[in-house]
N, C-alpha and C positions, 0 to 999 in steps of 0.2 A: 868910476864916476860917470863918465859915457853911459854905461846901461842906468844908472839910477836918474837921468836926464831922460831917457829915453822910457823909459818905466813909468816915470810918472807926466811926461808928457803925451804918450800916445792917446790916454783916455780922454784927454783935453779936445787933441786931434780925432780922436772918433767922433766925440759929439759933435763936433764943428761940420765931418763930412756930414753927418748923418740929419742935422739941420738942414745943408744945405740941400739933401740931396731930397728931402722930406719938403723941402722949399718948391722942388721942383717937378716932385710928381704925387707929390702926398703921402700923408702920416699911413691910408689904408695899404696903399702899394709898398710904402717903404719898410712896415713892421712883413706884409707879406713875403717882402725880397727878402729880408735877415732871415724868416722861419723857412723860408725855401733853400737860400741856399744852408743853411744847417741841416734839416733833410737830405739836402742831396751829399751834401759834405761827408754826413753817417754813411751815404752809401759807398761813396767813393775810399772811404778810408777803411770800411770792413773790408773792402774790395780787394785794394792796396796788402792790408796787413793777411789777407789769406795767403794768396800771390806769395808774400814774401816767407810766410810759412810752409810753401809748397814746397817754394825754391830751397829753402834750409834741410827738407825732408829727402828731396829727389837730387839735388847737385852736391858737389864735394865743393862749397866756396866756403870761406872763412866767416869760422860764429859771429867774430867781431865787425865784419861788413855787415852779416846780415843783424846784429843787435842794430848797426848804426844807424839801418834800413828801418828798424821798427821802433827807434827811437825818435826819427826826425816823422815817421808816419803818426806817433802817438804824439808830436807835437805838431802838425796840421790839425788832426781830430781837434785839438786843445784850441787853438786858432779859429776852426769852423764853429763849435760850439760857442764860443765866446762873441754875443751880440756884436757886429759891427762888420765896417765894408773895409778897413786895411787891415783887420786880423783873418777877413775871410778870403783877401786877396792871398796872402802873405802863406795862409792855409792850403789854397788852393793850389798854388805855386811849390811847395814844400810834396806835394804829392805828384808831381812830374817827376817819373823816373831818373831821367839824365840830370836834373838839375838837382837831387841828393844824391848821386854819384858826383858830381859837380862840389856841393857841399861838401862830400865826405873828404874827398880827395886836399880839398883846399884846406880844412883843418888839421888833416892828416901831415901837410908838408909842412904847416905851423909847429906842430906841436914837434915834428920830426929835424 
């Protein structure tokens, strides 16, 4: 029930920052900032998901960390793509190393 709260309230909350933030420096600036940071987002997550393919080629670490590594990285891509400034925080964030280690670990002792 939580995520369906959450699902259909975010987009409510996107438009609202995204007025507000289009209030405060304009509609040109504010479509420029979303198509910029998806730009840089694409780059940063081919970046990420190579990395993590190296590291599955060249180290002995387990398949399952590294899926969980290019699971949470193909959900930032998803994040960055997706018009808006807390799917693209939320995106950006998801692509710090220590903090999907961070992730991993904490669902891990959930489910464990």
């Amino acid at each position: 029930m939580k995520l369906l709260i959450l699902f259909l309230s975010l987009p409510i909350i996107e438009i609202f920052v995204f007025f507000k933030i289009n209030e405060m420096i304009g509609i040109v600036y504010t479509l420029s900032f979303i198509i910029f940071t998806a730009l840089i987002g694409v780059f940063f997550v081919k970046m990420q998901a190579r990395e993590v393919i190296h590291t599955f080629k060249n180290q002995n670490t387990s398949p399952v960390l590294l899926f969980s590594h290019g699971l949470l990285i193909l959900i930032a891509g998803i994040f960055l793509l997706t018009p808006g400034f807390i799917t693209d925080t939320a995106g950006f964030f998801l692509l710090i190393p220590n903090l999907r280690i961070f992730i991993i670990t904490t669902i891990t002792r959930k489910i464990t």
